[in-house]
N, CA, C and O atoms as a GROMACS GRO file, in nm:
protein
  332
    1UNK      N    1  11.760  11.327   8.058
    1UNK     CA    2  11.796  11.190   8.026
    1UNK      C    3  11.700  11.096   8.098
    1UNK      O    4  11.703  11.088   8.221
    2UNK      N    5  11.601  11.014   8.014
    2UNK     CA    6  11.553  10.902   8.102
    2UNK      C    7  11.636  10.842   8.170
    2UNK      O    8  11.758  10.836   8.159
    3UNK      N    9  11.529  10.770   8.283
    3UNK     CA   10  11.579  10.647   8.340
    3UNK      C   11  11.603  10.522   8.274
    3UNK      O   12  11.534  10.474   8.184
    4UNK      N   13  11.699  10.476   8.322
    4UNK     CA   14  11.755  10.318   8.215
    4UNK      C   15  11.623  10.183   8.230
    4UNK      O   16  11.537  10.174   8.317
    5UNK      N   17  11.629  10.159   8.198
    5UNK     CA   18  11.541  10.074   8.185
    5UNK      C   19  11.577   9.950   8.319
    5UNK      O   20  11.474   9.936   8.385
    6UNK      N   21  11.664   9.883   8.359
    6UNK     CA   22  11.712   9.823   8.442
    6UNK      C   23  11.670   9.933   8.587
    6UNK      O   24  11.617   9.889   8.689
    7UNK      N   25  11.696  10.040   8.571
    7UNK     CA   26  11.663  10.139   8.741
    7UNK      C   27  11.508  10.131   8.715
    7UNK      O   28  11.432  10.108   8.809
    8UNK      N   29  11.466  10.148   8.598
    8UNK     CA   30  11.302  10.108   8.667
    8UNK      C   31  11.248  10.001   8.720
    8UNK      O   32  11.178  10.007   8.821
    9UNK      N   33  11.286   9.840   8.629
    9UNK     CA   34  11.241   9.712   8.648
    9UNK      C   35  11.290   9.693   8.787
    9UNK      O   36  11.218   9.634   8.868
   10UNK      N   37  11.443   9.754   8.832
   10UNK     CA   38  11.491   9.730   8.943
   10UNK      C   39  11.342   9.792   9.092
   10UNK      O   40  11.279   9.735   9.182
   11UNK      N   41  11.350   9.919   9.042
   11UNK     CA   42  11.236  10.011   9.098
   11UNK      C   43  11.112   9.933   9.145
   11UNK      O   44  11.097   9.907   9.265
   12UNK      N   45  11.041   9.902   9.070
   12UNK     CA   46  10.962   9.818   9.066
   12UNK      C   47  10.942   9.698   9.115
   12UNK      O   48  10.837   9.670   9.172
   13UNK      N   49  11.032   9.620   9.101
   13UNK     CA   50  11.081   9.436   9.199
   13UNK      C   51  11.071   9.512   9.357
   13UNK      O   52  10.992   9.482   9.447
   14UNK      N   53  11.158   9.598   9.358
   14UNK     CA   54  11.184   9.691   9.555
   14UNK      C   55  11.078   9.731   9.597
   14UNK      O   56  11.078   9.760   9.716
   15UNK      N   57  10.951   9.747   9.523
   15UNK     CA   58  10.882   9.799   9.571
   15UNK      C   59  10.735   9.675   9.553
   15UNK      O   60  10.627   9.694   9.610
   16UNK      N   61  10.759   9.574   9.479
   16UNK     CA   62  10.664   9.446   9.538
   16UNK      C   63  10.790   9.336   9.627
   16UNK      O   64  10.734   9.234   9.668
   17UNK      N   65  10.914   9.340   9.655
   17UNK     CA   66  10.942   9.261   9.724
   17UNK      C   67  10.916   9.332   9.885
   17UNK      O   68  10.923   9.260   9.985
   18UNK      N   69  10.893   9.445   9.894
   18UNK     CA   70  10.889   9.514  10.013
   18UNK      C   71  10.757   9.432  10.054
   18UNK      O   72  10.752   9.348  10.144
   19UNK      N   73  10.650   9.471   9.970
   19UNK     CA   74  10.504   9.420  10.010
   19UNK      C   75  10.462   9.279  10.035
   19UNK      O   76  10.374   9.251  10.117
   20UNK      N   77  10.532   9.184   9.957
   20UNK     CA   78  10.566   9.010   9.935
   20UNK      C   79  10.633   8.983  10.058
   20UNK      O   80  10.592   8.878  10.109
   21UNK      N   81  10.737   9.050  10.132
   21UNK     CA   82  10.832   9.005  10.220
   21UNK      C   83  10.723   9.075  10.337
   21UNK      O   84  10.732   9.011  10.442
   22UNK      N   85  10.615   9.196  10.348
   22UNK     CA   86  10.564   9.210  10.452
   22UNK      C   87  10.462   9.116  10.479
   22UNK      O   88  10.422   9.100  10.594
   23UNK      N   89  10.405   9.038  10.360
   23UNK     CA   90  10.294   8.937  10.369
   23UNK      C   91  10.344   8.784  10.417
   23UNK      O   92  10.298   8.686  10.476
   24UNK      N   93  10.464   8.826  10.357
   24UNK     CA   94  10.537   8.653  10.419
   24UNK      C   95  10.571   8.643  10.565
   24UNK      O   96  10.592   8.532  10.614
   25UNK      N   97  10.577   8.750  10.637
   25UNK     CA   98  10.630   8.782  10.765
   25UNK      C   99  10.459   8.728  10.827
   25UNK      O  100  10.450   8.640  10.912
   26UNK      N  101  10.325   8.800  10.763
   26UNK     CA  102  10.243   8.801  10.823
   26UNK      C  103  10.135   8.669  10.779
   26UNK      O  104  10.018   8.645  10.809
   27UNK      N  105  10.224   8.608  10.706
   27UNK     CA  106  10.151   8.437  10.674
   27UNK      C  107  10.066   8.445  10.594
   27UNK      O  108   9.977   8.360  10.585
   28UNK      N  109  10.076   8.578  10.496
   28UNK     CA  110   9.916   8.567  10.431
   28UNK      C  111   9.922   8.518  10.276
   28UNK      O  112   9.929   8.594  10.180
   29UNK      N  113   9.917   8.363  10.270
   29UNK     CA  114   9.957   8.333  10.144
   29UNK      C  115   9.880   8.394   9.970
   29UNK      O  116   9.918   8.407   9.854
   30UNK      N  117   9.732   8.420  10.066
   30UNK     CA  118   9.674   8.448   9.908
   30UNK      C  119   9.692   8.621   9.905
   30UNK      O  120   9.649   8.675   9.803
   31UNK      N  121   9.755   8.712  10.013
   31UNK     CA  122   9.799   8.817   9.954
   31UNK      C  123   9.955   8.801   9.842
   31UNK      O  124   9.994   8.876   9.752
   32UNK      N  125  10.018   8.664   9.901
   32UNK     CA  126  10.181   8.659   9.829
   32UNK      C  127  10.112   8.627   9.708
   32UNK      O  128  10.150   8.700   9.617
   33UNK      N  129  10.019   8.539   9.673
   33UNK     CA  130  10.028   8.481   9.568
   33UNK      C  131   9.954   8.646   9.451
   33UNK      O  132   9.990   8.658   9.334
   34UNK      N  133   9.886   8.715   9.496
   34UNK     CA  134   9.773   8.808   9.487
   34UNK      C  135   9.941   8.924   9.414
   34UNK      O  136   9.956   8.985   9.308
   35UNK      N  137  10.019   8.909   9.515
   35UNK     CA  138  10.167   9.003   9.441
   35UNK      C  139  10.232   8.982   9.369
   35UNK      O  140  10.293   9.067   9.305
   36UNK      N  141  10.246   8.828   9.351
   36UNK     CA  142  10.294   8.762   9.284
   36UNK      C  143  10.242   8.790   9.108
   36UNK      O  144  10.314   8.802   9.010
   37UNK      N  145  10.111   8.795   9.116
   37UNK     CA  146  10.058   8.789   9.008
   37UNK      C  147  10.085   8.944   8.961
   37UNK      O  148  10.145   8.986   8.862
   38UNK      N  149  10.019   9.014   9.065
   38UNK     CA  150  10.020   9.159   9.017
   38UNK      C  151  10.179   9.217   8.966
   38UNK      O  152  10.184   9.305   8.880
   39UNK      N  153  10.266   9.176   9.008
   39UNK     CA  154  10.452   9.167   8.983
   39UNK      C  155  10.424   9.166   8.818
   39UNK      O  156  10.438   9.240   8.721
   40UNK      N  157  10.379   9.037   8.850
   40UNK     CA  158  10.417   9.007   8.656
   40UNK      C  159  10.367   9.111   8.580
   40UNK      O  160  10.431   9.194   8.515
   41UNK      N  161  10.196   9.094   8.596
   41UNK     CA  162  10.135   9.191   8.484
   41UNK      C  163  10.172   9.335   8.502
   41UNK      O  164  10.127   9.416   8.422
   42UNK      N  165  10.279   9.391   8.636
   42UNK     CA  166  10.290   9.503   8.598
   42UNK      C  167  10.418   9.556   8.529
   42UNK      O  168  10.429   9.660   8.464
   43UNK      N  169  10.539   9.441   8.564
   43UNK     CA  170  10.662   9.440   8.476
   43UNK      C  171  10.611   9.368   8.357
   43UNK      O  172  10.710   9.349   8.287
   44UNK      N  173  10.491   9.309   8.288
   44UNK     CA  174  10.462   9.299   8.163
   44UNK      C  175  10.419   9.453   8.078
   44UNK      O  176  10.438   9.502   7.966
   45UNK      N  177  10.371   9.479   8.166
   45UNK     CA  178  10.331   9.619   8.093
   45UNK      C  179  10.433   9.764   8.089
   45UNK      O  180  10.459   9.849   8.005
   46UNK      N  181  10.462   9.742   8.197
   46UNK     CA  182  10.619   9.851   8.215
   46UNK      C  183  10.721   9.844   8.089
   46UNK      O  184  10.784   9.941   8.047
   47UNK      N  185  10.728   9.709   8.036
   47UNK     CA  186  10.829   9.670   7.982
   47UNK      C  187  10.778   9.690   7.832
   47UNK      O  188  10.865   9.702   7.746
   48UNK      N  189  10.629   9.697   7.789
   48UNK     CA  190  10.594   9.693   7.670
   48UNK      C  191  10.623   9.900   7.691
   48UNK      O  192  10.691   9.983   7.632
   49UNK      N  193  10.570   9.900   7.753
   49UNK     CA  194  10.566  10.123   7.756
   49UNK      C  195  10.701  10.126   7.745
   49UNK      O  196  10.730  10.201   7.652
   50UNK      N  197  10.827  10.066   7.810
   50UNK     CA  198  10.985  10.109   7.773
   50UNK      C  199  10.988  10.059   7.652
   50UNK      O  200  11.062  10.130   7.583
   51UNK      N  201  10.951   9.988   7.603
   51UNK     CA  202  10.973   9.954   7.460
   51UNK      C  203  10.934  10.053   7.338
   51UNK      O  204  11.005  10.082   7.242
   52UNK      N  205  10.801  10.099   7.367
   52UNK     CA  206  10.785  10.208   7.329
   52UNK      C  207  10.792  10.321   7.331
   52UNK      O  208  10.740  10.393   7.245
   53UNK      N  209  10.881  10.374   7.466
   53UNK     CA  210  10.960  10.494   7.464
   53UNK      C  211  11.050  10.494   7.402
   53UNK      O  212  11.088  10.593   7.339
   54UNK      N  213  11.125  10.353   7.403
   54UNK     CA  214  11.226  10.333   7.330
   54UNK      C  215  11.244  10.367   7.179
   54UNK      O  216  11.340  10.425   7.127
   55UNK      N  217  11.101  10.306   7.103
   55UNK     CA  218  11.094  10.323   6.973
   55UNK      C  219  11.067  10.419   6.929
   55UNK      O  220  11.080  10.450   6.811
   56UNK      N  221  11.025  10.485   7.012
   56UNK     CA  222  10.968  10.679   6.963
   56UNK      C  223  11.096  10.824   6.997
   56UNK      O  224  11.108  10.942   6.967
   57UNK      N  225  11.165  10.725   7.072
   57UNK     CA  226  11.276  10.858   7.147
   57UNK      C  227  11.384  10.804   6.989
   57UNK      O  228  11.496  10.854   6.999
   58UNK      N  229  11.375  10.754   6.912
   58UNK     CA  230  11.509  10.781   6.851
   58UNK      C  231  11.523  10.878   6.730
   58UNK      O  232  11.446  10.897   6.635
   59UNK      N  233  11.629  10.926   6.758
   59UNK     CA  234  11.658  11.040   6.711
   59UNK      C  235  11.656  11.075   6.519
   59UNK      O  236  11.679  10.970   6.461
   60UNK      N  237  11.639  11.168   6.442
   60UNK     CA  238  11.577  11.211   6.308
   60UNK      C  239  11.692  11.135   6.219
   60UNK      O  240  11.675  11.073   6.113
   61UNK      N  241  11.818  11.158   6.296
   61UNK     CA  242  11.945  11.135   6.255
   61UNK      C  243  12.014  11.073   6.242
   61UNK      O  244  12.118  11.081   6.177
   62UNK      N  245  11.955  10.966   6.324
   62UNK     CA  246  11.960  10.790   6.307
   62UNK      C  247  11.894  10.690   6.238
   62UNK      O  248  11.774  10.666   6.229
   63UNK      N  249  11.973  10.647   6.198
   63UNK     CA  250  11.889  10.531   6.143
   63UNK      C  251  11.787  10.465   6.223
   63UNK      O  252  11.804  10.449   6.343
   64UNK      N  253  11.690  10.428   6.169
   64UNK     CA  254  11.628  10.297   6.302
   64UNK      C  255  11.626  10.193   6.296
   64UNK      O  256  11.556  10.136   6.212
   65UNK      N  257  11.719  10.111   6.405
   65UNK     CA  258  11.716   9.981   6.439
   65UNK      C  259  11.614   9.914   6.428
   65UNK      O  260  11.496   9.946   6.436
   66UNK      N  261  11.688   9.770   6.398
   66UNK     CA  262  11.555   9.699   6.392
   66UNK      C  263  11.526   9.651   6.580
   66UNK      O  264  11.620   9.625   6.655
   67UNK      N  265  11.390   9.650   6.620
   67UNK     CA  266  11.378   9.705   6.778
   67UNK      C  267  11.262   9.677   6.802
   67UNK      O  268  11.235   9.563   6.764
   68UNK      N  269  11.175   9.732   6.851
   68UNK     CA  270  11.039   9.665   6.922
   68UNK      C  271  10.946   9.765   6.825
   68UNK      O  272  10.963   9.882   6.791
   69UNK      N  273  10.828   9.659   6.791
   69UNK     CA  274  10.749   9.761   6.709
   69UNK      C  275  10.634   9.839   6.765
   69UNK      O  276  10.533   9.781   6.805
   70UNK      N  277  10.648   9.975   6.769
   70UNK     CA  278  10.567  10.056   6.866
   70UNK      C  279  10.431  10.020   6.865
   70UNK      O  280  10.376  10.026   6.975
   71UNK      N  281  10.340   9.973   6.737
   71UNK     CA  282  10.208   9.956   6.722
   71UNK      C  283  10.184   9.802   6.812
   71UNK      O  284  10.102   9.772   6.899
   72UNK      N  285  10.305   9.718   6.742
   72UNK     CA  286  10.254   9.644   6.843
   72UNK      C  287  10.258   9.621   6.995
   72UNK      O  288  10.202   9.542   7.072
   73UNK      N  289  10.358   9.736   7.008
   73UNK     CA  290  10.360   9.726   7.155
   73UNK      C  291  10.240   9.809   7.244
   73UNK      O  292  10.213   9.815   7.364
   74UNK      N  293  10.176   9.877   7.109
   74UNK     CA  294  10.078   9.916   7.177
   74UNK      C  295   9.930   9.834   7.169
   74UNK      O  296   9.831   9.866   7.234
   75UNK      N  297   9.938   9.731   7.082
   75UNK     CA  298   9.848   9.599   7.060
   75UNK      C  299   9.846   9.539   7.204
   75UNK      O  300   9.745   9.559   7.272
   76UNK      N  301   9.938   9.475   7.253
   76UNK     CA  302   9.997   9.440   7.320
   76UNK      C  303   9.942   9.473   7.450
   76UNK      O  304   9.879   9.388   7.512
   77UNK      N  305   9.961   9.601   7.503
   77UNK     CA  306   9.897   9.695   7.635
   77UNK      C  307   9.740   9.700   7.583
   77UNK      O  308   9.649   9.686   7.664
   78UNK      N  309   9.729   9.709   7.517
   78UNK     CA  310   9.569   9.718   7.483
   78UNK      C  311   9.481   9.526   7.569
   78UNK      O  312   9.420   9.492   7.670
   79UNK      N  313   9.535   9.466   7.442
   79UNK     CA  314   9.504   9.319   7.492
   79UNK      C  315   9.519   9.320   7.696
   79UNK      O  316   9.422   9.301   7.769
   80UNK      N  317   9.595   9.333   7.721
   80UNK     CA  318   9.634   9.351   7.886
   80UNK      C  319   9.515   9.370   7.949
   80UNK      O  320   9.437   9.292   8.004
   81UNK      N  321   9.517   9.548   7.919
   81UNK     CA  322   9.391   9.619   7.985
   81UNK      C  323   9.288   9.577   7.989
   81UNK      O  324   9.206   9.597   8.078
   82UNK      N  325   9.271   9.492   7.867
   82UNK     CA  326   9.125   9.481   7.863
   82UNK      C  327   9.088   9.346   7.935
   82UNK      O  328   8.967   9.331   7.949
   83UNK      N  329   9.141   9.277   7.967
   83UNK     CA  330   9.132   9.148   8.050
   83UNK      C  331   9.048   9.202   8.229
   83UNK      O  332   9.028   9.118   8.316
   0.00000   0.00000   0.00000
């Protein structure tokens, strides 16, 4: 059984607020701002790949929801990377 999608994003925040809260202790604003950024683009991209686990794990036997569209979620991560 995957992980839920909430235990990863959660996963993820714990593990840049650890690094954000050690930089704030040590005054270093352009590392906070430097996590800050990196936070986003990496729960931007986390969130496009659950989307597309999402759209590929469903089952033969189900119908499919209307839901995130895998191509474009892989448009999407592409555009990212390449920045």
């Amino acid at each position: 059984m995957p992980r839920t999608r909430d235990r990863i994003l959660t996963n993820l925040e714990s593990i840049y607020r650890e690094a954000y809260d050690r930089a704030r202790a040590a005054k270093d604003e352009h590392r906070m701002a430097d996590l800050d950024a990196a936070f986003q683009r990496e729960q931007l991209l986390l969130e496009v790949l659950l989307d597309i686990r999402d759209a590929v794990s469903v089952r033969p036997a189900e119908a499919p929801a209307s839901g995130p569209d895998p191509i474009a979620a892989l448009q999407t991560v592409s555009k990212i990377i390449k920045r």
